[in-house]
N, C-alpha and C positions, 0 to 999 in steps of 0.2 A: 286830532287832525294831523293830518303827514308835513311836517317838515322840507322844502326843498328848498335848495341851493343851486339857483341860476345863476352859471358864469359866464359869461361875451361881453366881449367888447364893442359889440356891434346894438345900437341902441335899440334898432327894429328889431332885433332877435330877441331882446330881453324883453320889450314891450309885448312881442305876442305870446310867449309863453307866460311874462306875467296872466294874462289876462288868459288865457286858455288853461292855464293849470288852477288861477283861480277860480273859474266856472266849474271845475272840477271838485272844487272842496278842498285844492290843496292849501296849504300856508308857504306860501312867495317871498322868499329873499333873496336877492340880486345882487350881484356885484360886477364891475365892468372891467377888474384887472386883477391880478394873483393874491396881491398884496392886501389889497381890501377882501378877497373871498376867506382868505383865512383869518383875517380878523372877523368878521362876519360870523363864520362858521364858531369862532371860539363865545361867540356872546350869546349865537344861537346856533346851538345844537342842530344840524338836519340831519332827517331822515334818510335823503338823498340827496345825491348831488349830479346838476348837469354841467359841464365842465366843457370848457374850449380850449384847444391844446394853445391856441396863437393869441396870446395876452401880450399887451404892452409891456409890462414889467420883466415876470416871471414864465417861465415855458409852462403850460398846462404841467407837466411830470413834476415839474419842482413842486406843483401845488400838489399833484397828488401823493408824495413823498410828505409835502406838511401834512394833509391830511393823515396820512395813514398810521402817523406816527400818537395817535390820540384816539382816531373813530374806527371802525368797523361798516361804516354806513357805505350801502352801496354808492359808486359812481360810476355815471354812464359819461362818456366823452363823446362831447359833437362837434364835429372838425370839419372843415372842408379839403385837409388832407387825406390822398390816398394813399401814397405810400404805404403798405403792409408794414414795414420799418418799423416808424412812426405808431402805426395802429400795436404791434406787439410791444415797444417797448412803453406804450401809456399800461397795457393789459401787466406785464411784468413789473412794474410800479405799482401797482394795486387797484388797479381801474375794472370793472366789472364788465364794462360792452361797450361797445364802439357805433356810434349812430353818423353816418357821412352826411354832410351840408351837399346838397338841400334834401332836407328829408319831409316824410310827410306825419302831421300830429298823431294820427291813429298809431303811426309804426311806431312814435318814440314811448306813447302812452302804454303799448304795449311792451315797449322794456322794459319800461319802469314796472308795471305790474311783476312782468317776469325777474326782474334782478329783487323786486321786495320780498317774492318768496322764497330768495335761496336760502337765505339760514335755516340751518335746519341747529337748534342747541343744543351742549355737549351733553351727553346725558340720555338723550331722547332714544328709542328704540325703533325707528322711523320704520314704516313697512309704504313704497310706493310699488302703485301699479303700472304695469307698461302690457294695457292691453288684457290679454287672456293670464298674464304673468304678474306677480307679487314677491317683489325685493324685498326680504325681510334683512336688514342690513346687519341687525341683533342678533340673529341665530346664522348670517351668512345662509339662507338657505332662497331659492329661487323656484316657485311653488306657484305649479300649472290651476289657475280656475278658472271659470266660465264667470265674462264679463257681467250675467246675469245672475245672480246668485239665487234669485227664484227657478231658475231651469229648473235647478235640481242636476245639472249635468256638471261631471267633472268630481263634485266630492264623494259620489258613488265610485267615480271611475278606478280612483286610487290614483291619480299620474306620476310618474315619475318626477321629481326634481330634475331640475335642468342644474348639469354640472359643469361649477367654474374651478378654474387653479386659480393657487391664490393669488399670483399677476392678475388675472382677468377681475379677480373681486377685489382688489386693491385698487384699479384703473376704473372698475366701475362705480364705487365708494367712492372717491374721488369727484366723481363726474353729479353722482345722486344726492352727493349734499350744499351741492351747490347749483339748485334747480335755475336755470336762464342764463346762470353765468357763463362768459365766453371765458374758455381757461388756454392759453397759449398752450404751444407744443412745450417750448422751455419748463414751464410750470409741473405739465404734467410730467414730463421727464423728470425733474427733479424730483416731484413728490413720490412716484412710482418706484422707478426706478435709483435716484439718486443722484448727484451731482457729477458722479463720474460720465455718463451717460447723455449730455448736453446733446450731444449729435445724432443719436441714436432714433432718429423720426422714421425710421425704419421699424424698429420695432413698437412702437406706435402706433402706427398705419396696422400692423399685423392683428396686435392687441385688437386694437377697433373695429379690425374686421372681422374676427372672431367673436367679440361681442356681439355686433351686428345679424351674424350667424344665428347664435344663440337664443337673442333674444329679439330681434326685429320679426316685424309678420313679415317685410318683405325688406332683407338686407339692402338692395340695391339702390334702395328709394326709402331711406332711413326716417322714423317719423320721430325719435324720439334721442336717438345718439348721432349728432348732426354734425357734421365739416365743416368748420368755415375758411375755404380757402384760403392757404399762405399764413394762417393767423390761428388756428385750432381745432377746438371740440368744446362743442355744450351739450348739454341734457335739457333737451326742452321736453318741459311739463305740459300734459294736456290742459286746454284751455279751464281753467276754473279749478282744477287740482290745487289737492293743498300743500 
């Protein structure tokens, strides 16, 4: 059974996700302020964590800095802050997605779903599909087939690989192994590129859009390398992918 870790300070928020995630099969631990969520968290282990940046004690970031310094488990943040500020520097602290107050159960349900299968573990030789295309991450290669594999169309055809530089497969690596995750500009700058390069969401945008080229059925209306205005890029997995 999944583990989670509900944080607010708000009594009615905690009571309905108690109750709504435990209809779900989840296993429900709460806490009402920073201080208690990380002792919580250390007695019991979650799986996930849903996290409120406006705690009595502690700012949401402080908790997820104690967090991160221990767990790898995803954490989604639900705030009634808009501020993009705010929403990047939780994501740049280690926070996985950003859910805004008031949202509705299906959407947060569906994060959690998508931020559970981002890990993908070190080792693995992952091959995901996007469509008529299959990322094999292991051999770096990007390998045209028919969605059907009964057609019979396509592995007769012989296709062509679809060709990346190694910016584009490093930026797209990046994005594939961490399925649902929202990944700030900052992050991906650093991890890509490097630290020198903080500024650089110029080439960014560029990168992304040449991805998008490459490998979107219709770049313009991206179904699977996604924007999130002022705040990043994810890789959302089609629904039920593993």
């Amino acid at each position: 059974m999944t583990t989670v870790l509900v944080v607010d300070d708000e009594p009615q928020i905690l009571r309905a996700l108690r109750i709504n995630l435990r209809v779900r099969q989840y296993d429900v631990r709460t806490a009402s302020s920073g201080s208690e969520a990380l002792r919580v968290a250390a007695h019991h282990p979650p799986d996930l964590v849903i996290l409120d940046l406006g705690l009595p004690d502690l700012d949401g970031v402080e908790v997820i800095h104690g967090l991160r310094g221990w767990t790898d488990a995803p954490i989604i943040v639900l705030s009634g802050r808009s501020d993009s500020t705010d929403k990047v520097e939780a994501l740049d602290a280690g926070a996985d997605d950003y859910v805004t107050k008031p949202f509705g159960m299906d959407e947060l349900l569906a994060r959690m779903r998508a931020v559970s299968r981002r890990a993908i573990a070190d080792g693995d030789t992952p091959q995901v599909r996007l469509g008529d295309l299959v990322v094999d991450l292991a051999a770096k290669r990007v390998i045209q087939r028919p969605a059907n594999p009964e057609s019979g169309e396509g592995d007769r055809a012989s296709k062509p690989d679809v060709r990346l530089t190694p910016t584009e497969w490093h930026l797209l690596e990046v994005l594939l192994r961490n399925p649902g995750k929202l990944l700030s500009q900052q992050q991906l700058l650093a991890e890509v590129w490097g630290p020198g390069y903080a500024d650089a969401t110029g080439n960014l945008r560029l990168y992304m859009a040449q991805l998008r080229r490459k490998l979107e059925t219709d770049p313009a209306r991206p179904r699977w390398l996604l924007t999130e205005p002022g705040m990043g890029y994810r890789y959302q997995p089609d629904p039920g992918a593993d």
